[in-house]
C-alpha positions as MATLAB code, in Angstrom:
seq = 'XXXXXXXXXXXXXXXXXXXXXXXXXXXXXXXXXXXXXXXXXXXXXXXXXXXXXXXXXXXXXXXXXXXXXXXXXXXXXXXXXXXXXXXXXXXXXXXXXXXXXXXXXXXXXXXXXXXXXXXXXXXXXXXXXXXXXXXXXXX';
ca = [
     -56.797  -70.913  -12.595;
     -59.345  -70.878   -9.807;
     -58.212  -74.295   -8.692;
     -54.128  -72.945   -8.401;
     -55.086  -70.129   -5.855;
     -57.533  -72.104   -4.005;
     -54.252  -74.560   -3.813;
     -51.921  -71.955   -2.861;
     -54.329  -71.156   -0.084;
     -54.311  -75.249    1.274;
     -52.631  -75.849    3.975;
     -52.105  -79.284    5.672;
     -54.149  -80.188    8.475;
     -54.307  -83.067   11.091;
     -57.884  -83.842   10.249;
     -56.809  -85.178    6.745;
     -55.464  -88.385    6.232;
     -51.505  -88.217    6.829;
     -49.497  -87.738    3.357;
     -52.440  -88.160    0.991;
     -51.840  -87.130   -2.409;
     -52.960  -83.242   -1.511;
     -50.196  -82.946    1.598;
     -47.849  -84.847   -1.058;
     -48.143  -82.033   -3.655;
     -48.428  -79.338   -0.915;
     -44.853  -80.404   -0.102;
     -43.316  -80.836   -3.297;
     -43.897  -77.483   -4.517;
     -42.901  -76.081   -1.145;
     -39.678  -77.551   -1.629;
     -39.207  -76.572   -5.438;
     -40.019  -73.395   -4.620;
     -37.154  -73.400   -2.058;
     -34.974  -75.150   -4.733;
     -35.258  -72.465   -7.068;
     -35.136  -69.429   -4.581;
     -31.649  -70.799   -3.470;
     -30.485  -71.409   -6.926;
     -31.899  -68.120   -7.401;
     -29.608  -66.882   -5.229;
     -26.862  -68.630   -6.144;
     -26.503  -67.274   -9.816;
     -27.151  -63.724   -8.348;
     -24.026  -64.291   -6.316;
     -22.588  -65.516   -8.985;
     -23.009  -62.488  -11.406;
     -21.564  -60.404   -8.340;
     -18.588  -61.780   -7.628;
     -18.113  -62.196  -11.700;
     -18.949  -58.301  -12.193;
     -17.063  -57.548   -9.076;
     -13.746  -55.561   -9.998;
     -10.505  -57.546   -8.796;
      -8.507  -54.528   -9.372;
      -8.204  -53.393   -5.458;
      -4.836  -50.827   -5.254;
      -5.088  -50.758   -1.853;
      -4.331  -54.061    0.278;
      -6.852  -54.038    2.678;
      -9.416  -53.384    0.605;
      -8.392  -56.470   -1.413;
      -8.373  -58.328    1.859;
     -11.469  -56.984    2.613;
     -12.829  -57.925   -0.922;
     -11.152  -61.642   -0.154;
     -12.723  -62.188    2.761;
     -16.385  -61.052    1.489;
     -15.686  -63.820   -1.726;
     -14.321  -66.621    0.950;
     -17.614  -65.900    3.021;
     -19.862  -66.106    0.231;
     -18.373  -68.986   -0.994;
     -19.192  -70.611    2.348;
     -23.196  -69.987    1.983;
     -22.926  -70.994   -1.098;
     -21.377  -74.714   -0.266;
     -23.692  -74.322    2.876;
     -27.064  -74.230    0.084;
     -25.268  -76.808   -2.099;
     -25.520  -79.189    0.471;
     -28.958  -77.990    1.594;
     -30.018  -78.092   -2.277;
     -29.350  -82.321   -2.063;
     -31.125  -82.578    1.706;
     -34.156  -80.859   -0.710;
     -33.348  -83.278   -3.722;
     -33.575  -86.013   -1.098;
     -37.038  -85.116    0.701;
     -38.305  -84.879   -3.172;
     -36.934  -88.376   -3.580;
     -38.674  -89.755   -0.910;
     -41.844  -88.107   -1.409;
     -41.919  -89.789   -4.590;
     -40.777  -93.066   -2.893;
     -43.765  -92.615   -0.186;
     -41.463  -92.310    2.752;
     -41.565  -88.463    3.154;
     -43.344  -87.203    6.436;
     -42.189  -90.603    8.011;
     -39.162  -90.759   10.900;
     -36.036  -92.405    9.513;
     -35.903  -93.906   13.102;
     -39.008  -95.037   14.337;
     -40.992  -94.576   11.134;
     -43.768  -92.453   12.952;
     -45.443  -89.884   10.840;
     -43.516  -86.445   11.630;
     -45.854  -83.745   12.525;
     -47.422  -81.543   10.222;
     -46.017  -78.484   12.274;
     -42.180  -79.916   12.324;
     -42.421  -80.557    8.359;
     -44.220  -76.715    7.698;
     -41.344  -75.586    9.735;
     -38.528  -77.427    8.592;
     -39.253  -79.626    5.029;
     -36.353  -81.576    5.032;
     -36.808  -82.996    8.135;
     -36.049  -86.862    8.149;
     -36.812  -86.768   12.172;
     -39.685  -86.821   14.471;
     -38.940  -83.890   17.274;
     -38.740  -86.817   19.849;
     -36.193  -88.916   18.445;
     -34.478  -85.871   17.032;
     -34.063  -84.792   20.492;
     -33.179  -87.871   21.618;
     -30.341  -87.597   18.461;
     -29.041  -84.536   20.290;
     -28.649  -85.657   23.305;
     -26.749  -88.764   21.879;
     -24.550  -86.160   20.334;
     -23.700  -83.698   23.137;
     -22.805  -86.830   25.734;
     -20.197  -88.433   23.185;
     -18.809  -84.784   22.345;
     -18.946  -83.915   26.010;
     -16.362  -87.400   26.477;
];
């Protein structure tokens, strides 16, 4: 027991070696954790918009009701595809390639991957990314 809460107290540091098996585990139960709390989530939705009563007299209340149920099933595809970017960043920290840019295959910092655990990007060559974007959008 003593060893789980002095774990749940870790945090990564830069004065560690990059990815070692501590940083590894670190992330993989960060992103569980954010697994379940979206599927979570999900199945309390769920039970809502089961229990919710589609008997609506009035029609805007039923189009209000509609609109609520086409919104939610929006988040919902939005975590579904968020749920596979978290399946993914579990895949490749089993693979060894997690915490490594896709592009130039530079570690990603520590910060960027506390922040954001799915990244696949350093913040330089995700910037660089962006800009790509916005001058072929802009034409």
């Amino acid at each position: 027991m003593a060893t789980t809460i002095l774990e749940a107290a870790y945090r990564p540091t830069d004065d560690e070696p990059f990815m070692n098996e501590r940083q590894k585990e670190y992330f993989r139960r960060k992103l569980n954790a954010w697994k379940e709390e979206i599927l979570r989530e999900s199945r309390e939705t769920l039970a809502a918009l089961q229990n919710e009563s589609e008997n609506h007299p009035d029609l805007a209340d039923r189009a209000s009701s509609e609109t609520d149920r086409a919104i939610e099933l929006r988040a919902r595809d939005r975590q579904r595809k968020l749920i596979a970017k978290i399946d993914a960043a579990l895949a490749r920290i089993e693979d060894g390639t997690y915490g490594y840019c896709e592009e130039t295959g530079e570690p990603i910092s520590l910060k960027r991957l506390e922040a954001r655990p799915i990244a696949t990007l350093s913040i330089e060559a995700q910037e660089r990314h962006e800009r790509n974007e916005r001058v072929y959008r802009d034409d």
